[in-house]
N, C-alpha and C positions, 0 to 999 in steps of 0.2 A: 790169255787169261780170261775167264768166264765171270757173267759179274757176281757168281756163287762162292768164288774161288776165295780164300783167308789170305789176300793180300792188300795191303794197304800203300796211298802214296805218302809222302813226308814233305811237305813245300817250306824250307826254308828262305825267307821272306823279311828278316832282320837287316840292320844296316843304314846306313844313307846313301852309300854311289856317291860320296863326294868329286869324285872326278868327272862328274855330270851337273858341275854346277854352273851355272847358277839357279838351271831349270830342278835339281835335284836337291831337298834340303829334309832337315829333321822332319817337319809337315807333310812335305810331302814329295818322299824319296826315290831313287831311282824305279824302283821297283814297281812303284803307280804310276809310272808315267807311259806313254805311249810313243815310244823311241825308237821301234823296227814299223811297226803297222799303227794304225789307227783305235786299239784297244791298249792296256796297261801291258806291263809285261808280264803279270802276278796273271792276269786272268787269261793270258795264252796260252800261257802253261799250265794251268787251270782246265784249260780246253784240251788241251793237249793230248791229258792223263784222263779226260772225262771216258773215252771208250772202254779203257780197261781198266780203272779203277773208280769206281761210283766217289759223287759226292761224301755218303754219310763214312766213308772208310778216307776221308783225306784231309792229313793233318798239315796245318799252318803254323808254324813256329816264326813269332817274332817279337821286336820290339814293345812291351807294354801300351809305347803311345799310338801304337799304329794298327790296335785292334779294331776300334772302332771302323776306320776308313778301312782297314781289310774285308772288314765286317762288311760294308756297304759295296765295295767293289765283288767280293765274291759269295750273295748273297744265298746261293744253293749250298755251303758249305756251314754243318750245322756250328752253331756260334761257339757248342764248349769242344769243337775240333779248332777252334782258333787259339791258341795256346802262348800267351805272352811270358817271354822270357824276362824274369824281374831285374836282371842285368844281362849285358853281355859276357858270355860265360866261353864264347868259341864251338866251336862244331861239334866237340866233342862231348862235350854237355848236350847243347844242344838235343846232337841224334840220339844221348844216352836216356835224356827225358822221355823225348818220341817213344823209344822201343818201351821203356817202362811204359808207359800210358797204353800200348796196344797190347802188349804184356798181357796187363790187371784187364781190360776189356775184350780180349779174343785169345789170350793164351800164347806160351811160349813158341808154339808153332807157325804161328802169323808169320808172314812175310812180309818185309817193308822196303819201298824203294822209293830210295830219297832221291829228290834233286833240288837246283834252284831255281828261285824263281825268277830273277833277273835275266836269262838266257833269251837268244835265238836259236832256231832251231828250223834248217833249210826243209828237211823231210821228215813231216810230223807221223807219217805211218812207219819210217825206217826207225825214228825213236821208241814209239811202242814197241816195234816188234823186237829192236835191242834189249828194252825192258825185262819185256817176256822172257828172255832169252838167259836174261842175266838172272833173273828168280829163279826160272825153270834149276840154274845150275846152281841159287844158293840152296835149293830144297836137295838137287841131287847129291851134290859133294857137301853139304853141311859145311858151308863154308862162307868167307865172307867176299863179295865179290865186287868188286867195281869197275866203273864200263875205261877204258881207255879210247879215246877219235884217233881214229888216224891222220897223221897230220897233215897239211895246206901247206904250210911254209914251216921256216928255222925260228920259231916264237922264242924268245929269251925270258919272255915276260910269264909263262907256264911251265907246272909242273911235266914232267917225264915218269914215266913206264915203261920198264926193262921185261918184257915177255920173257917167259921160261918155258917149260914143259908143257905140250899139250895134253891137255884134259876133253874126257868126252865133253860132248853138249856144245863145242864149238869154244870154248874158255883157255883159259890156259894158266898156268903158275906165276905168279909174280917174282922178278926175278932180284929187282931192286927202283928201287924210286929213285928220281934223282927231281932235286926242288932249284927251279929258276936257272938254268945255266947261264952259260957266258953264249952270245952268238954263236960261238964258231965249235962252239960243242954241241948246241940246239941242232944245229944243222948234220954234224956227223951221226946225232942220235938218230936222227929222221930219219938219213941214209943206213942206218943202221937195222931201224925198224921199230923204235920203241915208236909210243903212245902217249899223247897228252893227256897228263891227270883230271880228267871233268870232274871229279866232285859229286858224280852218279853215281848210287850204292844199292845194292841188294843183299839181305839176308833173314834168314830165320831172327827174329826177334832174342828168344832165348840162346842163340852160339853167338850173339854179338855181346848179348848183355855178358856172357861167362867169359867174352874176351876183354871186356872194361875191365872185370873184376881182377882177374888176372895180370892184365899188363897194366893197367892207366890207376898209379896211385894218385894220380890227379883226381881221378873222379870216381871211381871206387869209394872211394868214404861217404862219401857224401851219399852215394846210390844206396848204403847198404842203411843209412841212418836215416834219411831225408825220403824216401820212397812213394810216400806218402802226400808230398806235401813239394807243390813247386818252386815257392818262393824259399823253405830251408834250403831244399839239394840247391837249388843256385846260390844262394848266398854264401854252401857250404863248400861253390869249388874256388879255391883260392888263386887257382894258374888256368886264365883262360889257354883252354890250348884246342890245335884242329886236332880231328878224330884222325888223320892221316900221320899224325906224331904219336897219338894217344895211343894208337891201338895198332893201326895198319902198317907202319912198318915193324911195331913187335913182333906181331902174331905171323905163326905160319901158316895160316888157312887162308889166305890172302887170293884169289884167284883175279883174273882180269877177262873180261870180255870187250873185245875189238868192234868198234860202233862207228861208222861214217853214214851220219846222215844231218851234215850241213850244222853244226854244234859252231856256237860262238858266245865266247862269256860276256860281251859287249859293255867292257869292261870301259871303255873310253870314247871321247866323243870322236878319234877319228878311227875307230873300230867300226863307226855306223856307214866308212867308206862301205865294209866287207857286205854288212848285211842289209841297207836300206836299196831299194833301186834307184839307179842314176843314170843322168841325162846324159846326152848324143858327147860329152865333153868331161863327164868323169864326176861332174856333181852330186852328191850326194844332198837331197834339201828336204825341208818338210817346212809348210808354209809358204808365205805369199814372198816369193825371189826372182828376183830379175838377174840376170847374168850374164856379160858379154865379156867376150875372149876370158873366160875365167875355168879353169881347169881344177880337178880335183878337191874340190872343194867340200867342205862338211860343216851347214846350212840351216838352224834351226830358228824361224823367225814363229812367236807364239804374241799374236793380234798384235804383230808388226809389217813393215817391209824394209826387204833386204836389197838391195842393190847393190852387185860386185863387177868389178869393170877391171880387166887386166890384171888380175890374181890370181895365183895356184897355192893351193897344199893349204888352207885357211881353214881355222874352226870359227863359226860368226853365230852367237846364239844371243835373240835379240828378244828381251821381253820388255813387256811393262816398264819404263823405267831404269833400265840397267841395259848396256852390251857388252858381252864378251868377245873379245876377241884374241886369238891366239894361233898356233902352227899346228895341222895334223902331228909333228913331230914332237909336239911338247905338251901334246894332250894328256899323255900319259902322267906327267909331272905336277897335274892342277891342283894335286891333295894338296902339295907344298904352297900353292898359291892360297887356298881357303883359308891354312892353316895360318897364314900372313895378315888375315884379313881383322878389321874390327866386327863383333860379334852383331853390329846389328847392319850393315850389309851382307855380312856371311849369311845371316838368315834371313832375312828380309826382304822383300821384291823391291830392289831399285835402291836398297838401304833405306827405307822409311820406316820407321816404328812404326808398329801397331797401334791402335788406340784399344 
């Protein structure tokens, strides 16, 4: 992609990451923090798309309260491309907004490729060129295209991609989706040869918008009324729902492009085993930690110290005031723990009110 070229990125950037807590909160969310590398995760990916898609072409969809701080973390991005969702409306609002907006400012032709912003990502040239790849085939086939990883292990926790027919340009037919298995189908799928659902999209602006119209009475009304105006269509869609229900598995223009280059949704605290680098003993740490006979562990002391002596498989996230402590194996489960919690330790560093 040439930086002349009528295509745009879409960084979705909404949310909390609550299972990144206590470090991840309404203020200031997974997505700001710096959890693989030493910068946010909104501005790697930022970086990421910066060769083939310029600043003034890349849109930020998020939460209303977190324009500001977007604003300030990704300050080359011009400010009315930061676009605040007045409620959480789901993905499929979401990316129907997007494409309106690029729509009314470059025409139905535009190409837009979404991703998110909270991701790792091992091979930052292997993801461009995936990009490119997946545009190139929504402009060829007029179609709607999403990238499928080829998978690492039997994930239960992500979505599946059934490949079907191939298509020129390296794509292929979508054959069927299948959402969240059981292990021991994750794993036949793998063997099988499907593809986990990333959540990466590509398409002509106008054949997406005429596929909402068509299949998603969810958000259809609202596009055809609210057009105009981002706080009616959001207030006006009443079932948040993902654009993967809305639309992608109606429609038959569905194509898939196959992408390995090191994708992880980094979705939990001991998801950062997979992508952070670790010590001679399987550590995974950021921050000032001392460690002896301690294995596998996931490490995050923020102006603390940690010290671990004869333990494996541990998540130990120590700030200001507050420790966390729990099992790589029950990371996944933390939403259920927040959601336990009284409202001003869930927000609050160390549970101290604010003044």
């Amino acid at each position: 992609m040439t930086a002349g070229s009528r295509r745009w990125a879409v960084v979705l950037a909404g949310g909390v990451g609550s299972r990144f807590w206590p470090l991840s909160t309404e203020r200031r969310p997974k997505q700001l923090l710096p959890l693989v590398g030493t910068k946010p995760l909104l501005v790697e990916q930022l970086e990421r798309l910066r060769p083939i898609v310029p600043p003034a072409r890349t849109l930020i969809l998020t939460n209303a309260s977190l324009v500001s701080a977007i604003a300030r973390a990704a300050p080359k991005i011009p400010k009315k491309n930061i676009i605040a969702e007045p409620k959480p409306a789901g993905t499929a609002a979401a990316l129907t907004w997007a494409a309106n907006v690029i729509a009314r400012r470059d025409g139905v032709d535009a190409v837009m490729i979404s991703v998110h912003a909270d991701w790792a990502i091992g091979d930052a040239a292997g993801f461009r060129d995936t990009l490119s790849r997946a545009a190139d085939a929504a402009e060829q086939h007029r179609a709607l295209v999403t990238v499928g990883i080829v998978p690492t292990r039997a994930d239960p926790g992500l979505g599946y991609i059934g490949p079907g027919a191939h298509m020129t340009g390296g794509v292929r037919r979508v054959a069927r989706f299948e959402e969240k298995p059981s292990r021991e189908k994750a794993a036949d799928m793998k063997d099988r040869g499907y593809l986990w659902n990333s959540g990466i999209f590509a398409w002509r602006v106008g054949d997406f918008l005429a596929e909402v119209r068509e299949h998603s009475p969810e958000i259809a009304p609202a596009l055809e009324k609210h057009a105009s105006s981002a706080e009616r269509f959001f207030s006006s869609v009443k079932t948040p729902i993902a654009v993967d229900h809305a639309v992608l598995e109606r429609s038959r223009r569905v194509l898939v492009a196959p992408g390995d280059f090191g994708w992880d949704d980094v979705g939990t605290w001991g998801s950062l085993q997979r992508v952070r680098r670790r010590d001679a003993t399987g550590n995974a740490v950021s921050g000032t930690v001392h460690a002896l006979d301690a294995r596998n562990n996931v490490v995050h002391a923020e102006n603390q110290r940690v010290v671990l002596f004869g333990v494996e498989d541990l998540v130990v996230v120590a700030q200001e005031g507050l420790t966390l402590v729990t099992t790589v194996e029950r990371s996944p489960d933390l939403k259920k723990l927040v959601e336990s919690l009284p409202k001003s330790l869930r927000e609050d560093k160390g549970g101290r009110r604010k003044r």
